[in-house]
N, C-alpha and C positions, 0 to 999 in steps of 0.2 A: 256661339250661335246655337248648336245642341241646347244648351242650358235653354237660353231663350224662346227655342221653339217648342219646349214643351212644356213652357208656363201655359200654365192655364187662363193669362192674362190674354198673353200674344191667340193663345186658340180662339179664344173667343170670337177674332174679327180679323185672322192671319195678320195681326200687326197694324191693321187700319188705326185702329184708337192709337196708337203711341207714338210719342214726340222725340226725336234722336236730334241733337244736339251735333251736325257732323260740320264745325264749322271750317275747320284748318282745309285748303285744297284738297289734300292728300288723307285727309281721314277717311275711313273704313275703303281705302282706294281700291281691296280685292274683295271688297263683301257688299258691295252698295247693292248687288241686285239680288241682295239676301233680304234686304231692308227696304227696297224701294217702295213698297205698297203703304209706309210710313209718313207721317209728316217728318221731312227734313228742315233741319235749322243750315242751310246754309249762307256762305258768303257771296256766293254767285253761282249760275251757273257754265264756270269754265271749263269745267273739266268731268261735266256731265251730261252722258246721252238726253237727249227725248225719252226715251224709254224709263231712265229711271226718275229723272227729276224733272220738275215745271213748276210756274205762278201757281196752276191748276193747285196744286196742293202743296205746296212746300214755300218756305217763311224764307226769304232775303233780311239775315241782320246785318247789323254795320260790325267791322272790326271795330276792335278797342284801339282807340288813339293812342299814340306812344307819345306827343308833347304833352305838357300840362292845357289845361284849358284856359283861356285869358279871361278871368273873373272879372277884369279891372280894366276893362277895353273903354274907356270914358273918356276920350279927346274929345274937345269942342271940335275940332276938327280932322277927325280922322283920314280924310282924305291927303290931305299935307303931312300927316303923323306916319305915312306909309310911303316912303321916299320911292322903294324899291318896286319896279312895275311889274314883274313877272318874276316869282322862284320857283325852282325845284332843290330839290337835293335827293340822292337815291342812287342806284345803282341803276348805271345802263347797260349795263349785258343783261337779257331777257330773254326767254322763250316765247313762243305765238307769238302774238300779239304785240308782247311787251318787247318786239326788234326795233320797235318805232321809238324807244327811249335813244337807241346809239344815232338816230336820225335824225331825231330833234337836236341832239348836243352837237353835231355839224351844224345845223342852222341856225341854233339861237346863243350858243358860247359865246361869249365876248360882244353879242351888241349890247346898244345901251340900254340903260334901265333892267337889264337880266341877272339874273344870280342862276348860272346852272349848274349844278358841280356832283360831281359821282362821290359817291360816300357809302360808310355801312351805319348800322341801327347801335352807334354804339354810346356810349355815354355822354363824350363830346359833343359827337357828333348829333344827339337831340338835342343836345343844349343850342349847338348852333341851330338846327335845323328851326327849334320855338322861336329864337330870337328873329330869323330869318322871314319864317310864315307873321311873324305878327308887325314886322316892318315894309310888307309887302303887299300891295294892291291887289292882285294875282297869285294863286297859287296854282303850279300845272299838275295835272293829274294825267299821265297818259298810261295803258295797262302796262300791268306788271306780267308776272307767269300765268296770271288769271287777267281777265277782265279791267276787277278792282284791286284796290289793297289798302292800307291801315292810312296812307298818304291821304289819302279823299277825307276820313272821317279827322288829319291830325288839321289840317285844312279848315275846315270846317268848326273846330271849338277854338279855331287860332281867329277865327273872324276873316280869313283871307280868303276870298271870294274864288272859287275851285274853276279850273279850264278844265273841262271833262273830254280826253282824245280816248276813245275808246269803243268802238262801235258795236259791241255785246251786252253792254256793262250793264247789268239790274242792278237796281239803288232800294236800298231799305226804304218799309214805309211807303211806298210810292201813293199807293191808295188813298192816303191820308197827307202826303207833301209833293207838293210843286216844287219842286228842283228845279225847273227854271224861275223862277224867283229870286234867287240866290248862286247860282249855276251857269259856266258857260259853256256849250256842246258846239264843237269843232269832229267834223267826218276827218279819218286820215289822212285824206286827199286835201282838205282846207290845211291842214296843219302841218302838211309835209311843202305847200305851195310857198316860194320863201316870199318873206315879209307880209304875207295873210294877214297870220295870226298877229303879230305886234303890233301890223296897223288899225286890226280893230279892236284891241282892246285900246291903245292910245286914242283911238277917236270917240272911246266911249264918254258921254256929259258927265262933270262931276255928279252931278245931280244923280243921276241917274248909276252911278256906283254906287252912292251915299246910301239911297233907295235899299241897293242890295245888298249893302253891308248890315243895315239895321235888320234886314230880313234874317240874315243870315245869326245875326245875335239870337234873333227869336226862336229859331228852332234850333239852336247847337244844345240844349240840354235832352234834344229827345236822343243823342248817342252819348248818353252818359250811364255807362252800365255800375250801378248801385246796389248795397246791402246794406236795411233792406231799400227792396224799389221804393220810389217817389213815384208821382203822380208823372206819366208820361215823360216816364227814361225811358233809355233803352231798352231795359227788362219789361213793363210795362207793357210799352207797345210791341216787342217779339211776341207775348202772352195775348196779346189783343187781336195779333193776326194769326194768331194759332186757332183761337176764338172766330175768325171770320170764317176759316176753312171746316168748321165743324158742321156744313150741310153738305160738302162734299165728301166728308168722312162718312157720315149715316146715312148717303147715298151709297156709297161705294158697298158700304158693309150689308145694307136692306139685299143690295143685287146680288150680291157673294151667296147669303144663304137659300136661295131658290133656283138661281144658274145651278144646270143638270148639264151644261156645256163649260169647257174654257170660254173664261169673258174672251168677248169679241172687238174691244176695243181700248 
């Protein structure tokens, strides 16, 4: 930070022009309000005041998917192609938010059409977890220690149509994607109420899956992070909403150099 603060970069605009990359929860955990005056790249924000981070200025990217992407998703009829009506797999011991994973596995374990099962991020266990997301109607997203987590984006290039339980959770891109399109959003309270949730995804029309499974084909390549970028990946569009926030950057900075006070808000 020393080093940093006495670039003549950083002086220029105390750090307004530069783009920091803080995406892991816990990175720069004891310095963010060293840096907050910055564009932040984060994943959410879970585990950040008002104070230092917001939409206002700072970019929501997607985590990197840990299954493969399904290139080959081409069933005549992929409704019948997807036996399984609802999965997870993931670990249910969580902090905040993410208590509601050990809550759901009391309520949805063992009925039918469910796959729920506690697992870790390990080699097996993506191979099941791909085979799982791409046999299944349904994929549950409910928070993790944050908000979101890499579950939502493996989801999402598996073609399995995401139940979003989360009631914080900022989605990359929003500006530019309708998530409900392709998305289903359940309050804690719907998804904790039992049989809710399975009876409305079972009453959902084929038709009207079919609907959002092709949607969901269509945007799975904007979280595909590339080297180099393609035309609207994930690198791409993180770059483009960097690009939106640049009038509140040269707002921010015009006010800095004429304030003869602490800003006031």
């Amino acid at each position: 930070m020393d080093i940093l603060w006495k670039s003549k970069y950083w002086q220029r605009s105390a750090g307004r022009d530069h783009v920091i990359p803080m995406h892991h929860p816990n990175a720069f955990r004891f310095l963010r309000d060293m840096v907050n005056a910055s564009v932040l790249i984060v994943s959410d924000f879970g585990r950040y005041t008002k104070e230092l981070a917001s939409l206002r200025k700072d970019v929501v990217a997607p985590y990197v998917h840990v299954v493969d992407s399904f290139l080959n998703d081409d069933e005549s009829d992929p409704f019948e192609a997807r036996p399984t009506l609802l999965f997870f797999r993931g670990r249910t011991v969580r902090k905040d938010e993410g208590k509601i994973r050990g809550k759901l596995a009391k309520l949805l374990k063992g009925k039918d059409g469910v796959r729920f099962e506690n697992s870790l991020a390990t080699g097996d266990g993506i191979k099941i977890s791909t085979d799982g997301m791409r046999s299944s109607k349904f994929c549950l997203h409910p928070a993790g220690d944050t908000p979101s987590s890499c579950r939502l984006f493996d989801a999402i290039v598996s073609h399995c149509i995401p139940v979003i339980i989360s009631s914080r959770i900022e989605l990359p891109f929003e500006d530019e994607i309708d998530y409900s399109e392709f998305s289903l959003f359940f309050s804690v309270e719907e998804a904790l109420e039992p049989d809710y949730l399975l009876n409305q995804l079972r009453q959902m029309p084929k038709e009207k899956w079919v609907e959002m499974w092709s949607k969901l084909k269509n945007v799975s390549s904007h979280y595909e992070f590339q080297y180099p970028p393609r035309k609207d990946d994930a690198v791409n569009l993180i770059w483009r909403q960097v690009r939106h926030k640049i009038p509140a950057v040269n707002l921010a900075i015009h006010r800095s150099r004429r304030l003869k006070v602490p800003d006031w808000w």
